[in-house]
C-alpha positions as CSV (number, residue, x, y, z in Angstrom):
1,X,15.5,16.6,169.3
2,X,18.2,16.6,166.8
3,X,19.6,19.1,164.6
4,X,17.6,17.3,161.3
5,X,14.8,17.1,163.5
6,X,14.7,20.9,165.0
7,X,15.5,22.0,161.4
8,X,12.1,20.6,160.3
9,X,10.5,21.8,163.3
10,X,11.5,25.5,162.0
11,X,10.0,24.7,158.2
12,X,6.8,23.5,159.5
13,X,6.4,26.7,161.4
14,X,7.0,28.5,158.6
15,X,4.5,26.4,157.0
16,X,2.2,27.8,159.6
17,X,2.7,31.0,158.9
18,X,2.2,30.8,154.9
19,X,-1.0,28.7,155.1
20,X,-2.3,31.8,157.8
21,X,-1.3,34.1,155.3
22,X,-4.3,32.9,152.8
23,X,-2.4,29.3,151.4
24,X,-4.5,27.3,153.8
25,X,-3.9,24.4,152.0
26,X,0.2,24.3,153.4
27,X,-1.4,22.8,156.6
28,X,-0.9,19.4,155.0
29,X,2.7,20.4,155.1
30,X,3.0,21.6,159.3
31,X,0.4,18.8,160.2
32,X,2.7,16.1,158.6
33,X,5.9,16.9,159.9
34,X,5.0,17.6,162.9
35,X,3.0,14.7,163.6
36,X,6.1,12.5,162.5
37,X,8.3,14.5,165.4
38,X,5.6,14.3,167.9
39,X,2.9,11.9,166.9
40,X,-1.1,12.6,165.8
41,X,-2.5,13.0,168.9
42,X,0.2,15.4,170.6
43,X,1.1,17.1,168.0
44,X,-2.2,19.0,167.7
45,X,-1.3,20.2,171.6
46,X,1.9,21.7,170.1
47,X,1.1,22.8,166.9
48,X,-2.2,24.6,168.7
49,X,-0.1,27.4,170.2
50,X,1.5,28.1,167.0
51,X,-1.8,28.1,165.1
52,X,-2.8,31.4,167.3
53,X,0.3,33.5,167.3
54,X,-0.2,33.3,162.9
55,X,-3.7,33.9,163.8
56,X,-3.1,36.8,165.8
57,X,-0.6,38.3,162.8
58,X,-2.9,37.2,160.2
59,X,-5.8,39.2,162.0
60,X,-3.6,42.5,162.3
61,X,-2.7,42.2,158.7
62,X,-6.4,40.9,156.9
63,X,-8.7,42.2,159.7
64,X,-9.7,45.0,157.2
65,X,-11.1,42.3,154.5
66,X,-13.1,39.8,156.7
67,X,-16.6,39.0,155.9
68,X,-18.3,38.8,158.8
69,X,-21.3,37.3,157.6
70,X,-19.9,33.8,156.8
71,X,-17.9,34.0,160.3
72,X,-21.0,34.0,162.4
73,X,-22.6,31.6,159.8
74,X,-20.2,29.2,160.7
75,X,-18.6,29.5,164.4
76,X,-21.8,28.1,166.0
77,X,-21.5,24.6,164.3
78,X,-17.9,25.1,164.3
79,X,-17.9,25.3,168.0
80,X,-20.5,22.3,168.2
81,X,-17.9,20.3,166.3
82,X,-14.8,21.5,168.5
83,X,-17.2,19.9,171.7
84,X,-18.3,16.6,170.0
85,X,-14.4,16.4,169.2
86,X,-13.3,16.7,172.2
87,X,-15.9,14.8,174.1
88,X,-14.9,11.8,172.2
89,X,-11.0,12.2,171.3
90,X,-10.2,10.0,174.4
91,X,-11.9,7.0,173.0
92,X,-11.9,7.8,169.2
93,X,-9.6,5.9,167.0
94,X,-7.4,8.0,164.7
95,X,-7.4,5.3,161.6
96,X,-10.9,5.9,161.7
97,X,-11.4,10.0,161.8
98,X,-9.0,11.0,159.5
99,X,-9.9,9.0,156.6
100,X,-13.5,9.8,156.9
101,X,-12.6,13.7,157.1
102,X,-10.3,13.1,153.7
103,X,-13.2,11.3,152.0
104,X,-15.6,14.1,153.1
105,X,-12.9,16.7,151.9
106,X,-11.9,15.0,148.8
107,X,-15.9,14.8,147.4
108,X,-16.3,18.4,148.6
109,X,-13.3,19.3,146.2
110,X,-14.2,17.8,143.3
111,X,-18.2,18.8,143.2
112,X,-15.9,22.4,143.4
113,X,-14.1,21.8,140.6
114,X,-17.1,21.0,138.8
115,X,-18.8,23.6,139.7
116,X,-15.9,26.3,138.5
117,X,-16.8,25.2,134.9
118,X,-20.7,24.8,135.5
119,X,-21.6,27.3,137.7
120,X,-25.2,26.2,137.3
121,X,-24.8,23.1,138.8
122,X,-25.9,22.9,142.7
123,X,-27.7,26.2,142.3
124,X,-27.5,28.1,145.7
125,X,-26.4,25.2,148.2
126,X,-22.9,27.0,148.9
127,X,-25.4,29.4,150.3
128,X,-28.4,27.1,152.1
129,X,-28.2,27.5,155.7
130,X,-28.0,23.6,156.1
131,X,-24.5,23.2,153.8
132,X,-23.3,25.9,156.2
133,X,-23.8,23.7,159.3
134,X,-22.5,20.8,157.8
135,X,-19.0,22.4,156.6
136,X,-19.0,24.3,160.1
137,X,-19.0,20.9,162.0
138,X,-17.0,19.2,160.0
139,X,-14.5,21.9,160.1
140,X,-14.8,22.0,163.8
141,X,-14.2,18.0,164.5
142,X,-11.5,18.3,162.0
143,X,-9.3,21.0,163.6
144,X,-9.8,19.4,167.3
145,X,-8.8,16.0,166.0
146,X,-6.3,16.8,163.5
147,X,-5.8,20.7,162.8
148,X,-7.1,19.8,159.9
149,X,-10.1,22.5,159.1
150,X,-8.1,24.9,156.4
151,X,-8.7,22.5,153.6
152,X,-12.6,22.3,154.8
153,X,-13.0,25.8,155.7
154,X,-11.7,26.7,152.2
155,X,-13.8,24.3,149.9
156,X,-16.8,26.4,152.1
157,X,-15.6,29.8,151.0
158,X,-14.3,29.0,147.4
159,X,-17.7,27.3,147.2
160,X,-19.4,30.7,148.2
161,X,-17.3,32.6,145.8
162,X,-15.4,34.9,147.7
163,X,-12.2,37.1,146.5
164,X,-8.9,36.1,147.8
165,X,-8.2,39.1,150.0
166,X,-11.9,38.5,151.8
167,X,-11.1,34.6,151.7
168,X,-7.8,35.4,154.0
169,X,-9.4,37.9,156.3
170,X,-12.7,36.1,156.9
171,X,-10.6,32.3,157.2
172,X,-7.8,34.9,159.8
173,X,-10.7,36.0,162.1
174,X,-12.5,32.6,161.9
175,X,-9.6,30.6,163.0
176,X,-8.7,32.7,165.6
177,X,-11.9,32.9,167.7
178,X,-11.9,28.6,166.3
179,X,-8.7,28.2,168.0
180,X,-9.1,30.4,171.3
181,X,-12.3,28.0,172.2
182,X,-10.2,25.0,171.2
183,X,-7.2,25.8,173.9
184,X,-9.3,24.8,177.6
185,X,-10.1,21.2,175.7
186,X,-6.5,20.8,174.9
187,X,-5.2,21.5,177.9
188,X,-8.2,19.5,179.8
189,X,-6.9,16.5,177.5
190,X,-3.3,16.5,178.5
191,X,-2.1,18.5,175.0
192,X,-0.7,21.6,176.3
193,X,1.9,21.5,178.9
194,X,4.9,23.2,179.9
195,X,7.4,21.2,177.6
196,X,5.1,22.1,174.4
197,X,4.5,25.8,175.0
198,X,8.3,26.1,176.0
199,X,8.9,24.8,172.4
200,X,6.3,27.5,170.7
201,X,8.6,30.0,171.7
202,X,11.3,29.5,170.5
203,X,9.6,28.3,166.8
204,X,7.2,31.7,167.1
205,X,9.4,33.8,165.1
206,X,9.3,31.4,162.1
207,X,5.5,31.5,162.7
208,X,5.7,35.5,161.8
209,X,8.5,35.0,158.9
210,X,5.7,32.6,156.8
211,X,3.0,34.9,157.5
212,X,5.2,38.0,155.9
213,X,6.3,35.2,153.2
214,X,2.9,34.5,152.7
215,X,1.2,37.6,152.1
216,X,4.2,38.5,149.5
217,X,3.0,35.4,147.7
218,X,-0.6,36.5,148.1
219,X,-0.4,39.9,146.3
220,X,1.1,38.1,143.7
221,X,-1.1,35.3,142.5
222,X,-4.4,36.0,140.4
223,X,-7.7,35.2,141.7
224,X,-8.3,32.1,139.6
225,X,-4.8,30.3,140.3
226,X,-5.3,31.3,144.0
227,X,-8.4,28.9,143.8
228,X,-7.3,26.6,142.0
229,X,-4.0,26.7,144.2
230,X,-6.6,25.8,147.4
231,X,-8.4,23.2,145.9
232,X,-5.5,21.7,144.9
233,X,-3.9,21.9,148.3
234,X,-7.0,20.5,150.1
235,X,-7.4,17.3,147.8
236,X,-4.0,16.2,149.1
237,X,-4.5,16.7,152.3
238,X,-7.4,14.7,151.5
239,X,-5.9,12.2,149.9
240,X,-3.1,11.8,153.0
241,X,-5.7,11.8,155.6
242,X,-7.1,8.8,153.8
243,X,-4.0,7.5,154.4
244,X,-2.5,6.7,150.6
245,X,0.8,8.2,151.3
């Protein structure tokens, strides 16, 4: 790697670390950059690692604000979505998943929008025990194929109204049990090797500086903005995954 290319290597870490610090939305940030150093496909093998060690700082710092309820609501078809992933990545074509995960996302965020200012509308769906399973394997296929899930999993939990500092704990917790179950697929297809977890060493430590960056930005940004912030964030990741830029 060259020095241009190591120095974005060390900003999308640090992009890692923000988006685990409750900016979930910065993912579109890490997952770009690092699939242009490393491609779609292997990228997700390198950028896994990284995922766990702001997981595991997130969890130590949020652990305290989780709602458990909505994690147990949503690991089973999360982990159903992880296995249909993974069964399939071999043969699945990438200009077809990530553009139907954008569309999904993109429909999801704008119904959430709408319902901000109409709070009637859609009644208690967030809640219905059916939306749950759909968000929870779509967030699953969308973080094995892509690491893609943040922008999914926080439509679900804006959707459900939580507050910011329960939003970060429950999405810390839920993304690190997401993630552990994710690692014997990756390394069953090829994604983790030596090489790759030789390089999540030495970008670790800028993992830990955006989680500390991030939870400074956190305590400073009012509930409504924070949403708005996330929704924001996960209709362009949307809107790249659909491939328009």
């Amino acid at each position: 790697m060259s020095i241009g290319e190591w120095i974005l290597a060390f900003l999308a870490a640090l992009g890692v670390g923000i988006g685990k610090a409750g900016l979930s939305g910065m993912g579109l940030f890490h997952v770009l950059i690092f699939a242009f150093l490393f491609g779609a496909r292997a990228s997700t093998g390198v950028v896994l690692p990284l995922l766990l060690v702001g997981d595991v700082t997130a969890v130590r710092s949020f652990h305290a604000h989780a709602r458990w309820t909505y994690v147990r609501r949503m690991l089973p078809p999360a982990c159903l979505g992880v296995v249909l992933a993974a069964w399939r990545m071999r043969e699945l074509d990438e200009t077809l998943y990530r553009p139907l995960i954008g569309w999904i996302t993109l429909i999801l965020s704008i119904l959430q929008f709408a319902r901000m200012y109409r709070p009637d509308w859609f009644g208690n769906v967030p809640h219905a025990r059916w939306f749950a399973w759909t968000m929870g394997i779509l967030a699953g296929a969308a973080t094995m194929l892509a690491n893609a899930a943040g922008p999914v999993f926080a439509v679900y939990l804006v959707a459900v109204g939580l507050p910011k500092m329960e939003f970060v704990g429950t999405s810390a917790w839920f993304f690190f049990i997401i993630n552990l179950f994710k690692v014997p697929f990756s390394v069953a297809l090829g994604l983790i090797r030596g090489p790759t977890l030789m390089l999540n060493v030495i970008l670790a430590p800028a993992v830990l500086a955006g989680v500390l960056a991030g939870r400074w930005l956190l305590e400073r940004i009012p509930q409504r903005v924070f949403e708005h912030l996330l929704l924001a964030f996960a209709v362009l990741s949307a809107i790249k995954l659909m491939g328009a830029f």
